[in-house]
C-alpha positions in Angstrom: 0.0 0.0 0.0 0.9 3.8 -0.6 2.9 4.3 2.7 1.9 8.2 2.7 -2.0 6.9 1.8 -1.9 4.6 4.8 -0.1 7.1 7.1 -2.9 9.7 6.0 -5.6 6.9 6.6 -4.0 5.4 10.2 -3.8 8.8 11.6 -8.0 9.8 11.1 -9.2 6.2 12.3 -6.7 7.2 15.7 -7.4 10.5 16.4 -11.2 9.2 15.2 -10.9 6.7 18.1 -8.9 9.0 20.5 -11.7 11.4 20.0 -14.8 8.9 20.7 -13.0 7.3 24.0 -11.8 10.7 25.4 -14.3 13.3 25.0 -17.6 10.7 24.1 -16.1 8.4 27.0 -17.3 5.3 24.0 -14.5 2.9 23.3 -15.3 1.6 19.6 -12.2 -0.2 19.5 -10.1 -2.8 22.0 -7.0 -1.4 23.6 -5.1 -4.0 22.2 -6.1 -3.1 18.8 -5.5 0.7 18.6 -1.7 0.1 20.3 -1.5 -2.1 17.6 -2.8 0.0 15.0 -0.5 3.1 16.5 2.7 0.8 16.4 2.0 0.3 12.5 1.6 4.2 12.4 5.0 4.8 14.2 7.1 2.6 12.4 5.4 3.9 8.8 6.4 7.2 10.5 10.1 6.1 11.2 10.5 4.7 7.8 9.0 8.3 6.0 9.7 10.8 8.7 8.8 13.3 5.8 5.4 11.5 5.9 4.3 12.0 9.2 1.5 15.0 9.9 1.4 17.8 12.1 -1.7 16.0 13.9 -0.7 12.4 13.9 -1.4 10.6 17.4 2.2 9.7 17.8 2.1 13.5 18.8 0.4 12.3 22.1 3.7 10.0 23.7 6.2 12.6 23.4 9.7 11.5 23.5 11.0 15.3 22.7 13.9 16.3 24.5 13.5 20.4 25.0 16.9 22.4 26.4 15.1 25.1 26.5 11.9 27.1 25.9 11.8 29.6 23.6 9.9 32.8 24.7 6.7 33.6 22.4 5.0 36.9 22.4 1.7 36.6 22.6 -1.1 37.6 19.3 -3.6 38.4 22.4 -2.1 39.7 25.8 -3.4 37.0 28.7 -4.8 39.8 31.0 -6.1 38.7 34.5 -9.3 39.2 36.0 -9.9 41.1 38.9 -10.8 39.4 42.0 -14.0 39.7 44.3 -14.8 37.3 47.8 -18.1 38.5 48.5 -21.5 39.1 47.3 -22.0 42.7 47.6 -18.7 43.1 45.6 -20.3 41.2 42.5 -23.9 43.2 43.1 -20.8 46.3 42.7 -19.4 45.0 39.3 -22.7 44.8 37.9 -23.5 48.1 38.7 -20.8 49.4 36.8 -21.7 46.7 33.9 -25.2 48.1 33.8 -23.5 52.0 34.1 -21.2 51.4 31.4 -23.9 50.1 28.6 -26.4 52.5 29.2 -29.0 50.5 30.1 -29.0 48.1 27.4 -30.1 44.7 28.1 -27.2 42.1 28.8 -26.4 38.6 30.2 -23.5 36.7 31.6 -22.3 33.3 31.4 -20.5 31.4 34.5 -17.9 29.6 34.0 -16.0 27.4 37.3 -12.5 28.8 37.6 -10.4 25.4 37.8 -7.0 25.7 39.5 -4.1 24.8 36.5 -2.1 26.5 34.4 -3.4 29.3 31.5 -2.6 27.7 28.1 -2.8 29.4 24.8 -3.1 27.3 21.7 -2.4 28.2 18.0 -4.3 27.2 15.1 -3.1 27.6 11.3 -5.4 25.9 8.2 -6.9 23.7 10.9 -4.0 22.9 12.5 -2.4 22.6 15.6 0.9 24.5 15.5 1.6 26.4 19.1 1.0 26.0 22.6 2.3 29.0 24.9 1.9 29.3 28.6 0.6 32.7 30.0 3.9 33.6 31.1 4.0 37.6 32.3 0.9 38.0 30.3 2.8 39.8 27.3 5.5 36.6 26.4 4.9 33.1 27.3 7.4 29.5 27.0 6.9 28.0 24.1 5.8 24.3 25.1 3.8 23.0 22.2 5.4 19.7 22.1 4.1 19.2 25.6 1.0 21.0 25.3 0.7 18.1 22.6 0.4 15.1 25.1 -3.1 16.1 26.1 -5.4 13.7 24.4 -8.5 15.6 24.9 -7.0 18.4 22.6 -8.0 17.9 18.7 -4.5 18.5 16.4 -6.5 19.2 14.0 -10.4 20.5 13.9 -12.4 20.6 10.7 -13.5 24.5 10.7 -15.5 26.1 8.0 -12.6 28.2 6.4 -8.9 28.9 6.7 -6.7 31.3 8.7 -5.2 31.7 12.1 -7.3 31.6 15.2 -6.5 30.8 19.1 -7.7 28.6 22.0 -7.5 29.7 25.7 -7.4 27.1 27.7 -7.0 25.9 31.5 -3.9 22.7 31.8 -4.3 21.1 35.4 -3.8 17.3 36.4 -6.7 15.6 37.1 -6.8 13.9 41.0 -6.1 10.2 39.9 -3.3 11.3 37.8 -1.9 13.7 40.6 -2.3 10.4 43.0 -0.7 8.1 40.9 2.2 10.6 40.1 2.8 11.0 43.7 2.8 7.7 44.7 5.2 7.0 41.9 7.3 9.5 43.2 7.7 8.4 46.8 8.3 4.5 45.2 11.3 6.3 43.7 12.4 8.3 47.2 11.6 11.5 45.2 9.5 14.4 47.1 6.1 14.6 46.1 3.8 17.5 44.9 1.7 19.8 47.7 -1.1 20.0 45.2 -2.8 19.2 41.9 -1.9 22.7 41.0 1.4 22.6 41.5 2.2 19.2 39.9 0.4 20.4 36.7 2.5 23.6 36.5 5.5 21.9 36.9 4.5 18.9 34.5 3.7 21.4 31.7 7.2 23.0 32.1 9.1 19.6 31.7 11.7 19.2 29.2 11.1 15.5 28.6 7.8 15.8 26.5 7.8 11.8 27.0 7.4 11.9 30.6 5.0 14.7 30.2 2.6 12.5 28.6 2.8 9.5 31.1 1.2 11.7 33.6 -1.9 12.1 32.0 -2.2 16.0 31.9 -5.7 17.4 30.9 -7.0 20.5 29.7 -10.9 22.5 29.5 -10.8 25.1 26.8 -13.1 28.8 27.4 -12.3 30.7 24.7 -11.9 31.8 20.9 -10.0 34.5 19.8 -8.9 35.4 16.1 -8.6 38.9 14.3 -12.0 38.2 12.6 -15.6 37.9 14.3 -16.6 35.1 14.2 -19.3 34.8 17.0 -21.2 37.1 18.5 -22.0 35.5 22.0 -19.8 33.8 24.2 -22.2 30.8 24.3 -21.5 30.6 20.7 -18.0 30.3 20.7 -18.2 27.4 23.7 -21.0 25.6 21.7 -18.7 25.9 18.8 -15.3 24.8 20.6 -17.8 21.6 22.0 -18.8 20.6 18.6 -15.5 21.1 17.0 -14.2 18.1 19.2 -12.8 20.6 22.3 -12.5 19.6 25.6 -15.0 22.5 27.3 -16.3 22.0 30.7 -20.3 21.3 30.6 -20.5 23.2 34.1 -20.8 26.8 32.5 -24.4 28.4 32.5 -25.7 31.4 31.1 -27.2 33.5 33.8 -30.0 36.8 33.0 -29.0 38.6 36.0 -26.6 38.9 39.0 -29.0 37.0 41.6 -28.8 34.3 39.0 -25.2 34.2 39.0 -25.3 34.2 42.8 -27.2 31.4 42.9 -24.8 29.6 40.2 -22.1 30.5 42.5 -24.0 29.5 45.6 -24.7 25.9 43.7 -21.6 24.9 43.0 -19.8 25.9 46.5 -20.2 22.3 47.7 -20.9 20.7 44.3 -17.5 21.5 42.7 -15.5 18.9 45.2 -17.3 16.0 43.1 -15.4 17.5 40.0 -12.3 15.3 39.0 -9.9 18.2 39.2 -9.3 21.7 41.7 -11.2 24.3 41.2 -11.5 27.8 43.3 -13.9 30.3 42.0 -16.2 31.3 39.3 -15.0 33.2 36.4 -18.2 35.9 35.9 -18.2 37.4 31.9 -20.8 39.4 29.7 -21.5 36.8 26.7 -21.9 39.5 23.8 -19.2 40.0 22.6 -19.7 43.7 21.4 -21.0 44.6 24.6 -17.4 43.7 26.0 -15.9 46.2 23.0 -17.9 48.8 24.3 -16.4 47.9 28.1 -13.3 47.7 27.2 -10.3 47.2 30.0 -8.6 48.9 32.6 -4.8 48.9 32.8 -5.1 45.5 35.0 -8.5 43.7 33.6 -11.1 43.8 31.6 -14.1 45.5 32.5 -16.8 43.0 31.7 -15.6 40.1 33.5 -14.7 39.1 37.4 -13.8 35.8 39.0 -15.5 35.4 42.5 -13.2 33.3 44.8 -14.4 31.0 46.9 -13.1 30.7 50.9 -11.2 27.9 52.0 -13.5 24.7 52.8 -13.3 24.0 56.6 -14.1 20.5 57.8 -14.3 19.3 61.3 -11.9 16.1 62.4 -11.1 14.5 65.7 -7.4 15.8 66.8 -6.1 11.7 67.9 -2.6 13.2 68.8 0.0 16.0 68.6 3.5 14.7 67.3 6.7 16.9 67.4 8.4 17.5 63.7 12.1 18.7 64.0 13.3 21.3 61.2 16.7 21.9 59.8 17.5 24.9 62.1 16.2 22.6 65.4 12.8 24.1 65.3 10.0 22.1 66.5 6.8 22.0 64.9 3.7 20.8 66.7 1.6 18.7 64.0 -2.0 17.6 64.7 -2.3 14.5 63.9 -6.6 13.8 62.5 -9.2 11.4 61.7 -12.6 11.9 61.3 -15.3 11.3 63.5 -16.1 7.3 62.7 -12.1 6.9 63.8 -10.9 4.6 60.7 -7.7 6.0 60.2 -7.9 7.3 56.9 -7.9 10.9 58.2 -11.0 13.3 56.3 -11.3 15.3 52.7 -10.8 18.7 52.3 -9.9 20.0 49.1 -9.9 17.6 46.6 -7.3 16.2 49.2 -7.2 13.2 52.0 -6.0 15.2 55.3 -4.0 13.3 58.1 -2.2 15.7 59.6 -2.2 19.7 59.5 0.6 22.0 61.5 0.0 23.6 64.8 2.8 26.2 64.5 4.1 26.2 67.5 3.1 26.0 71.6 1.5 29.7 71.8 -0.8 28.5 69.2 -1.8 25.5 71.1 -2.4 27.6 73.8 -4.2 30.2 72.2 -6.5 27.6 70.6 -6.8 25.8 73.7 -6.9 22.5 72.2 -6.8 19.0 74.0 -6.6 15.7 72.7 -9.9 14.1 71.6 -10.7 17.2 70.8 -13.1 18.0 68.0 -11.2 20.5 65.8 -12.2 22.4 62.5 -9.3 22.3 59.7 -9.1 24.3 56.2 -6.2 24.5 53.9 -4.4 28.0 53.5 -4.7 28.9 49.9 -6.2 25.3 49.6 -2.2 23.8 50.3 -1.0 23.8 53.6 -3.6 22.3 56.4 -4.4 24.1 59.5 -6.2 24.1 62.6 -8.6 27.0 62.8 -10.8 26.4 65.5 -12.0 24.3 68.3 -15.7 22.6 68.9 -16.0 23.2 72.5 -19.3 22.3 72.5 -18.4 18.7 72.1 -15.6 18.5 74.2 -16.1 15.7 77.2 -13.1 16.7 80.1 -13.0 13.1 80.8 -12.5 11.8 77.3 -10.0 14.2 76.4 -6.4 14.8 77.6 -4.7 17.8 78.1 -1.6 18.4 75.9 2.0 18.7 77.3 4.5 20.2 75.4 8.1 18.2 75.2 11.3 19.4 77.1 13.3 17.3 75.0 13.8 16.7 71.6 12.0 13.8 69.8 14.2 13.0 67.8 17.7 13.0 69.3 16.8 13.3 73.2 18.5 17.1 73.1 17.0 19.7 75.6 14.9 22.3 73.8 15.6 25.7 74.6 13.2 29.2 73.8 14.4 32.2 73.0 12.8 35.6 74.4 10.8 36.9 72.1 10.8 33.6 69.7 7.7 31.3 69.4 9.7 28.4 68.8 11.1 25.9 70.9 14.5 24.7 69.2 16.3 21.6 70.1 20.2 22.4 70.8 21.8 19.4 69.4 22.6 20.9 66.1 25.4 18.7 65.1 23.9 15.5 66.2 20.2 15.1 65.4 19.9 13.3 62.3 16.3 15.6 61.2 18.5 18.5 61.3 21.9 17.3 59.8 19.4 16.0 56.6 16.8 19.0 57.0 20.8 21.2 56.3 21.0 18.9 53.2 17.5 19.3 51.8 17.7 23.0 52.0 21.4 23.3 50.2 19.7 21.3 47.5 17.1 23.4 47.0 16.0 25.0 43.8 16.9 28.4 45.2 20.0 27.3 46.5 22.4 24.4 44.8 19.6 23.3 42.7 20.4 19.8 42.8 17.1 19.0 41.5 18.4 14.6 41.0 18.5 14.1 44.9 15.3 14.8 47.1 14.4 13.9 50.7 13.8 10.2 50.0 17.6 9.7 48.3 18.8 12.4 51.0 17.6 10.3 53.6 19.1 6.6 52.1 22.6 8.3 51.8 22.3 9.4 55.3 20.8 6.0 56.9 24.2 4.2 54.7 26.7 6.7 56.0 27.4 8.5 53.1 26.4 11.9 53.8 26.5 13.2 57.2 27.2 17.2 56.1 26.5 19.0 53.5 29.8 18.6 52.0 30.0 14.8 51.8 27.8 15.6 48.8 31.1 16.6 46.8 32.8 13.1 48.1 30.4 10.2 46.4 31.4 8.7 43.7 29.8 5.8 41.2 31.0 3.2 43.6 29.5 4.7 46.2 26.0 5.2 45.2 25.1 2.3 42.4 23.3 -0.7 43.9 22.0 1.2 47.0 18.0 0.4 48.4 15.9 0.7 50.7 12.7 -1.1 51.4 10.0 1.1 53.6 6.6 -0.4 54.5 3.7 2.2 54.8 2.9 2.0 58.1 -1.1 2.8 57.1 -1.3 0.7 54.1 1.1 -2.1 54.7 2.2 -1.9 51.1 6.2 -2.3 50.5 8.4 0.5 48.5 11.7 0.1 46.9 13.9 3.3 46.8 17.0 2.4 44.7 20.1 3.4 42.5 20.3 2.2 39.2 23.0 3.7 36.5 21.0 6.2 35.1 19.9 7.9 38.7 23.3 7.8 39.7 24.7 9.8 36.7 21.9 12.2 37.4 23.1 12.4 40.8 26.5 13.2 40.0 26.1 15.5 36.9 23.4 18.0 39.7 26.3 17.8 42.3 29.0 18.7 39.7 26.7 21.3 37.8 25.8 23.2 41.8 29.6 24.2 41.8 28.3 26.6 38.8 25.4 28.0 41.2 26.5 31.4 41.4 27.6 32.9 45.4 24.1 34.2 46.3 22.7 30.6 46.0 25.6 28.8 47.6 25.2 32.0 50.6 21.3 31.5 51.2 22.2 27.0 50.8 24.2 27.0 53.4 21.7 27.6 56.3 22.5 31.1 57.9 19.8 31.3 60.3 17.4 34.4 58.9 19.7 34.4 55.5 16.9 33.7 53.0 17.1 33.9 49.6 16.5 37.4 49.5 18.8 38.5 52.1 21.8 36.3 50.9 21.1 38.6 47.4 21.0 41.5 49.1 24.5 40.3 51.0 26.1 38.7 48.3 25.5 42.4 46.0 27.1 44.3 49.3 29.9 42.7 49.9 30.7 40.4 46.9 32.0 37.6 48.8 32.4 35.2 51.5 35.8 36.6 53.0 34.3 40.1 53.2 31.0 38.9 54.7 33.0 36.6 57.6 35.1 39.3 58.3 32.8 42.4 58.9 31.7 43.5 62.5 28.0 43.9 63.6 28.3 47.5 62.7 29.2 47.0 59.0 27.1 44.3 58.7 23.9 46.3 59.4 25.2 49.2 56.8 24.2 46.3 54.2 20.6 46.5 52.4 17.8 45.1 54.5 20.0 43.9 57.5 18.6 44.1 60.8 19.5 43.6 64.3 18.6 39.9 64.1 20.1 39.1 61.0 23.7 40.7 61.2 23.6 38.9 65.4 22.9 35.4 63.6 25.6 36.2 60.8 28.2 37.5 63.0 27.5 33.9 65.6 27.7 31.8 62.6 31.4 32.8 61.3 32.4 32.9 64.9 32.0 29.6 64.8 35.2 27.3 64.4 33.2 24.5 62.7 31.2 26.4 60.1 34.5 28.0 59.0 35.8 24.6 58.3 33.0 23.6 56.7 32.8 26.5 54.6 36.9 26.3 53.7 35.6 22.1 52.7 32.9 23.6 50.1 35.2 25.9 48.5 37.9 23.5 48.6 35.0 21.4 46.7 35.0 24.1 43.7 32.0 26.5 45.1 31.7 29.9 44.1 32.5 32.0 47.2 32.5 35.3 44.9 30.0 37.6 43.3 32.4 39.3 41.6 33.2 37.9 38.4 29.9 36.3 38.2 28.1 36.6 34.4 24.2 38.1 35.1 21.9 37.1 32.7 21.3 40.4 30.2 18.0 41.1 28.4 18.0 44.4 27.1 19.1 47.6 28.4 15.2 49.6 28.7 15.8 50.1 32.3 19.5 51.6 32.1 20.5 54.0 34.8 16.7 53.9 36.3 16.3 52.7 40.2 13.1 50.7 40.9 11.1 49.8 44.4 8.4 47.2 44.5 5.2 46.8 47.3 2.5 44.3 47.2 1.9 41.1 45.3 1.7 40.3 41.7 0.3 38.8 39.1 3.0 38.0 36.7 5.7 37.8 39.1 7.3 36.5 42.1 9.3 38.9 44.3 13.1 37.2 43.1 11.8 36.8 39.8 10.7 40.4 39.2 13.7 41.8 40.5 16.4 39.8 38.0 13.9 41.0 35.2 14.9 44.7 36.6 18.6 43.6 36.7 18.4 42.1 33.5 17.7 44.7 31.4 19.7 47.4 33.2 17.8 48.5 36.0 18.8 48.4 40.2 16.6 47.2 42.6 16.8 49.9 45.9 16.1 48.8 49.6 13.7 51.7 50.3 11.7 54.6 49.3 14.1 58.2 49.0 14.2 61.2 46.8 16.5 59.2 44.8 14.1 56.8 43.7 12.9 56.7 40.1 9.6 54.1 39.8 7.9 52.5 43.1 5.7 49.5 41.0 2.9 49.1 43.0 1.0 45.7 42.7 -2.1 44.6 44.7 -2.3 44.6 48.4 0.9 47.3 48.7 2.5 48.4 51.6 0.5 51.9 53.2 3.7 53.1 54.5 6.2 52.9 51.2 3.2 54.5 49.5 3.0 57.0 51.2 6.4 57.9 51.4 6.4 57.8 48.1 3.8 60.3 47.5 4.9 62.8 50.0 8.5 62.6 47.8 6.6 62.5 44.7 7.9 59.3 43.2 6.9 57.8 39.9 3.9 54.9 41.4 3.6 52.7 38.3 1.3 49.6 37.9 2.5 45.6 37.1 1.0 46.6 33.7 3.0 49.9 33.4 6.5 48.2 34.5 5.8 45.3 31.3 5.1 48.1 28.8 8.7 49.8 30.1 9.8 46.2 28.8 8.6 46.2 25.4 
């Protein structure tokens, strides 16, 4: 047979049947037989790689090794939406909707707000070509080769005519496939995602497009755009996107008024935690599409749409115990350890979530809550990651079926004494050198992204080496070898489950091993100064030091005075520097690392150079913001010229003020008349 003839004809019966089982749920054809039918298609496709097309199903395994991602500007900016918690605030945005069309009749359409990553797809002739993320709104990575693992996505749609038009869609990771990837990664001794949310965002950035598509990545798509009209409603375009073989949510509604949406929102407040996937608000937008022209935006968001978000879900649980967790700096965390009321063990759901345990910060906040065990307990998750204990049920509290809690004097772990600070909230256990959750918590934390970066070893591997022997500091990291590491296991049985894990070292984990441990001696001296555990030195401050005083010498040999002439150095901060160099053994340990081949010196290190827009202009920052961490939006500044300042003075050129911002730097700034500029403002100074 015509090999291009049968490629042409394999390719429609696949994407035919991938179509049918994923978005019809029908299978019209065994497993068996469509591997067998896509193994004829990949090896027709090896034979004519010329052959193969742009939508072919062999798209959907990966295998494509990405170095990096290119940056793509985007046809459409990705503009957010401004936020509302409350019902009056929505009754307030309609208001203005109704204000700002004259009284012309209008209507919205709901949409749930599901908790992933903003995608933006590109179609040309029909076919798939491009998928961005949101990035800074203006320029996203370029990850189509990923984006083209998702099976519900159609590479190519049969549209009535030509051209160029674009999808916007939500990636996220479904709840079986965020399971089943975490369980995977603590069979491997590999640290496991917080959240659904999290594990999507960093799936979608993977390099290996091959291991992108064995996690089973998902995406709902909400929106059309392309340079001509097409529809007029926004229940159009979904209708549309639904029959051209799109993955689009069936949850949306159109709604005739704001009580309507109110009561959409209302309805879907407990009804959204049967949903496969994390969601956390509403997305609120007029559905003509003219009527939104005649809106228009503001600098931040567009005027005819809001998202409502909803409040953390709280759930009562029975508190069974309190254990005592021991940090890397001797700090001991009370954690409450739960169960729901029929006492099973298997802890309660909140959030899309099973919850065992949830922190108790520390003993004022036992106090303060004036728990005891047996107690019945209410628990939410802070921006729906971390669990905590909000409240307690007095009401069903029984004094002679619950126990009152008694905070250690020793440490758990090691039998140290713990000691309290004045003015601290911590107790901290004082056997720093010899309790094995602090000597590996030291470890964990110079591996960090933001530090060494060693992103090969986690806390499973970190804690083999350290049961064998191997690594018992930090710097015993730059002593293993092959020898060392290949062939080392360890079996764990879950204590809950009973089921048996194998963490173990096999050739090609080793070599990643050694190639992250050989590649942190490149980490540049800010990142090696915040990984090696300065009490109150984090990221930011070991920036700000490394920038002052451009390297370790200078840094070990200033007094308290000169320390606290550096940027954002307090009291605190230069005490807990100036007791850690005093310190014989840190010295030696720091002369081991650069011994090792660390870089101990800011001075000839290389920054990263974008452009020079913001050349000879000083820049302040306050609040929170959309497109950008706090590190992340002060190398863009660096990067393309600009200085980041430690504080508001005549000398300052542009405070960028993001959302929640600090009432005393704004001020300042208008009583010295300093240049305020929004996120939006600062990205425009980019371009």
């Amino acid at each position: 047979m015509n090999p291009a003839k049968r490629i042409s004809e394999l390719t429609e019966k696949l994407n035919y049947y991938n179509q049918r089982y994923y978005m019809d749920s029908v299978s019209e054809i065994s497993d068996q037989d469509f591997d067998l039918l896509l193994k004829e298609l990949e090896s027709l496709e090896n034979q004519h790689p010329d052959l193969k097309l742009p939508e072919s199903p062999t798209h959907r395994v990966g295998g494509t090794i990405t170095k990096n991602f290119a940056s793509v500007e985007h046809r459409y900016p990705m503009l957010s939406l401004a936020n509302t918690y409350n019902e009056q605030e929505l009754i307030d945005f309609d208001e203005r909707v109704k204000k700002g069309l004259n009284g012309e009749a209008y209507e919205y359409i709901c949409e749930l707000k599901f908790d992933g990553i903003s995608l933006s797809m590109t179609y040309e002739n029909s076919i798939f070509v491009r998928g961005v993320t949101r990035g800074d709104g203006v320029r996203g990575d370029d990850i189509t080769n990923n984006v083209k693992t998702i099976k519900t996505l159609p590479l190519k749609v049969a549209v009535p005519r030509g051209g160029t038009f674009e999808i916007r869609g939500e990636g996220f990771l479904p709840y079986s496939s965020f399971e089943k990837m975490n369980a995977d990664a603590e069979a491997a001794g590999e640290e496991s995602y917080a959240n659904a949310r999290n594990a999507a965002s960093g799936s979608f950035k993977l390099q290996d497009s091959g291991e992108v598509a064995r996690r089973g990545l998902d995406a709902y798509v909400y929106q059309f755009l392309s340079d001509e009209e097409v529809f007029t409603t926004h229940e159009e375009s979904l209708i549309a996107l639904k029959n051209l073989g799109f993955n689009v949510s069936p949850t949306w509604q159109k709604c005739t008024d704001i009580q309507s949406v109110i009561e959409y929102i209302k309805l879907w407040d407990e009804k959204r935690y049967s949903l496969p996937l994390a969601t956390d608000g509403i997305v609120i937008k007029l559905n003509s599409i003219a009527q939104r022209a005649e809106l228009g935006y503001t600098a931040k968001n567009p005027r005819w749409a809001i998202a409502y978000k909803y409040k953390a879900e709280s759930k009562p649980a029975i508190l069974k115990a309190v254990t005592y967790q021991v940090g890397r700096t001797g700090a001991i965390t009370p954690v409450a350890e739960l169960d729901n009321d029929k006492l099973n063990g298997k802890g309660i759901h909140l959030s899309g979530t099973t919850v065992k345990r949830a922190s108790l910060h520390n003993a004022n906040e036992i106090e303060r809550l004036g728990l005891r065990i047996g107690d019945t307990v209410f628990v939410e998750k802070g921006g729906e990651i971390i669990p905590k204990v909000t409240a307690v049920d007095v009401s069903k509290r029984d004094m002679l079926s619950t126990q009152e809690i008694v905070y250690p004097t020793t440490c758990p772990e090691c039998g140290g004494q713990l000691t309290r600070k004045e003015g601290e909230a911590n107790h901290y256990c004082t056997n720093e050198k010899g309790c094995p959750p602090q000597i590996r918590g030291r470890i964990e934390h110079f591996i960090h992204r933001k530090a060494m970066n060693i992103d090969s070893l986690g806390e499973g591997k970190i804690e083999l080496l350290y049961d064998k022997g191997l690594v018992n500091d930090i710097t015993d990291l730059y002593d293993l070898t092959y020898e060392k590491l290949f062939g080392l296991e360890k079996v764990i049985e879950d204590e809950l489950t009973g089921k048996i894990r194998k963490i173990g070292f096999k050739e090609k984990t080793v070599q990643n091993i050694l190639e992250g441990i050989e590649k942190s001696k490149q980490a540049p001296f800010k990142q090696v100064l915040f990984g090696i555990g300065i009490r109150y030195v984090g990221a930011t401050v070991a920036e700000k030091l490394a920038s002052f005083f451009k390297n370790i010498d200078n840094i070990k040999n200033a007094d308290y005075e000169t320390l606290r002439t550096a940027p954002e150095i307090g009291d605190k901060i230069a005490q807990s520097i100036g007791e850690y160099f005093q310190n014989e053994e840190n010295q030696i340990f720091i002369e081991r690392l650069r011994l090792a081949g660390l870089q101990f010196s800011a001075q000839d290190e290389v920054k990263e150079f974008e452009g020079d827009q913001l050349t000879g202009k000083t820049f302040l920052y306050t609040g929170t913001f959309v497109n950008f961490e706090r590190e992340a939006l002060e190398q863009k500044i660096e990067a393309n010229g600009g200085k980041v300042v430690s504080g508001v003075s005549g000398k300052l050129d542009f405070l960028i003020v993001g959302e929640k911002p600090g009432a005393s730097k704004i001020q300042k700034a208008q009583k010295l008349n300093v240049r305020m500029i929004s996120e939006e403002e600062f990205m425009a100074m980019l371009a």
